[in-house]
C-alpha positions in Angstrom: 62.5 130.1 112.6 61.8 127.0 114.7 63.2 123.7 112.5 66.9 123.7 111.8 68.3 124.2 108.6 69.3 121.0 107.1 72.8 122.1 105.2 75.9 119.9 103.6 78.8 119.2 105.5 81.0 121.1 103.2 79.2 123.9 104.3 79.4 123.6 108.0 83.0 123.1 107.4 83.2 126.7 105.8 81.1 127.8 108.6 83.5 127.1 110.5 86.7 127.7 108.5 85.3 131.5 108.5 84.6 131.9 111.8 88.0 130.7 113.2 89.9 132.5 110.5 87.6 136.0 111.3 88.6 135.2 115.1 84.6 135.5 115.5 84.2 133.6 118.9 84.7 137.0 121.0 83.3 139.5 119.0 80.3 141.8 120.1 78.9 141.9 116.6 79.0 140.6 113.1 80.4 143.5 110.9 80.4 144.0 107.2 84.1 142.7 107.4 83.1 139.6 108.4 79.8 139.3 105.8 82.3 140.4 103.3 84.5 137.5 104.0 81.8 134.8 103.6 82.8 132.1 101.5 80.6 131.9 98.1 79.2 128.6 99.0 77.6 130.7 102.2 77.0 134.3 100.6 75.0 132.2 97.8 73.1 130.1 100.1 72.4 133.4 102.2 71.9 135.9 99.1 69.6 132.9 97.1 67.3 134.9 94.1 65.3 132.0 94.7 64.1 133.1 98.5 62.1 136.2 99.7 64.0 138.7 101.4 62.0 137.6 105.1 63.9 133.9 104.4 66.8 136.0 103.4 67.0 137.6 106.4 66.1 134.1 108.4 69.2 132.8 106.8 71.6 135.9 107.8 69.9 135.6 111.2 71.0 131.5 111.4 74.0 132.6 110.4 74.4 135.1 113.6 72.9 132.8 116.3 75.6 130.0 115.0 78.2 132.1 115.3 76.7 132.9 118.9 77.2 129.2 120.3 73.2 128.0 118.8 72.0 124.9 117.4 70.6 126.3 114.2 72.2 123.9 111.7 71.6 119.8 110.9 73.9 118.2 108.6 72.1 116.4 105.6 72.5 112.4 106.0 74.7 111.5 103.0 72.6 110.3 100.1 73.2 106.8 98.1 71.7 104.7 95.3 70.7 101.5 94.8 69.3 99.4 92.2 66.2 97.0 93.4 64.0 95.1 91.0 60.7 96.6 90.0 58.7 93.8 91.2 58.5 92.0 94.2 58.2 88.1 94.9 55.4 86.5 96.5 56.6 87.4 100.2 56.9 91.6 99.0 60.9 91.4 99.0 62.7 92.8 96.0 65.7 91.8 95.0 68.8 94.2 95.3 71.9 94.7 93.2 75.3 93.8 94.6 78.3 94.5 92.8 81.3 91.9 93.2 84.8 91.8 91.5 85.4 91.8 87.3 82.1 93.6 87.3 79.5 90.7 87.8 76.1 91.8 89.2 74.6 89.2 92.1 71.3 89.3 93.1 70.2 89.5 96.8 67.4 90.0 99.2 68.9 92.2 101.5 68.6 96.0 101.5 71.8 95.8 103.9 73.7 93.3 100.9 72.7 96.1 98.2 75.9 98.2 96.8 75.9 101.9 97.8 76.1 103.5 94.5 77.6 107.7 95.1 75.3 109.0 91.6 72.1 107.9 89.9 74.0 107.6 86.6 76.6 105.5 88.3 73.1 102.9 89.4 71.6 103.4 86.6 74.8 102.2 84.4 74.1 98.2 86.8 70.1 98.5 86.1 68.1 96.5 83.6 65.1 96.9 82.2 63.4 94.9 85.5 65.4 97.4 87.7 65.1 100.5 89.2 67.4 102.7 90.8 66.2 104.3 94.4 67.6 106.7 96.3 68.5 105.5 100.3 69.8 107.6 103.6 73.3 105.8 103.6 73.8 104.9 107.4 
């Protein structure tokens, strides 16, 4: 298991919600006490029916090493929409959706000036039939 596991931030803050309340920084082992106590957001990620019992096992094992002090975990970059329009002008620029006050739509040529948009259904509620709604890494 070389790449990290790419996880939400809610669950490293249960990660580590469970290991301070488990007093797990001095321990010489991981007991079933302590797998017992795993919040459901981690048991299910760990336990997934969707996995093989060898990534199973991987996941149990990430678990253990990140407890131990290792770098095993990346937090996934929060995810946005946007809504751009479908075609592009003679320079290859779309235009891009920003939202101002009483509801009005403006239209600019600026990724950066686009609004940030937390669900699809939210962007797809400001799209047109020229529009489509992308999803961006919000930064």
């Amino acid at each position: 298991m070389s790449d990290k596991y790419v996880v939400s931030e809610e669950f490293i803050n249960k990660l580590e919600d469970w290991k301070e309340t488990l007093r797990l920084d001095n321990v010489s082992f991981i007991g079933c006490k302590a797998l017992s106590n795993l919040p459901t957001l981690l048991y299910n990620w760990w336990r997934d029916g969707c996995v093989s019992v060898y990534e199973s096992n991987n996941r149990l094992i990430a678990i253990i090493r990140w407890v131990n002090g290792e770098d095993v975990f990346e937090v996934e970059k929060p995810k946005k929409w946007i809504v751009r329009s479908k075609e592009t002008d003679d320079g290859g620029h779309h235009g891009y959706v920003l939202t101002g006050k009483h509801g009005i739509a403006f239209n600019r040529y600026y990724i950066n000036d686009a609004t940030r948009f937390d669900t699809k259904e939210e962007a797809e509620s400001w799209a047109n039939s020229h529009q489509e709604v992308v999803e961006v890494v919000d930064v």
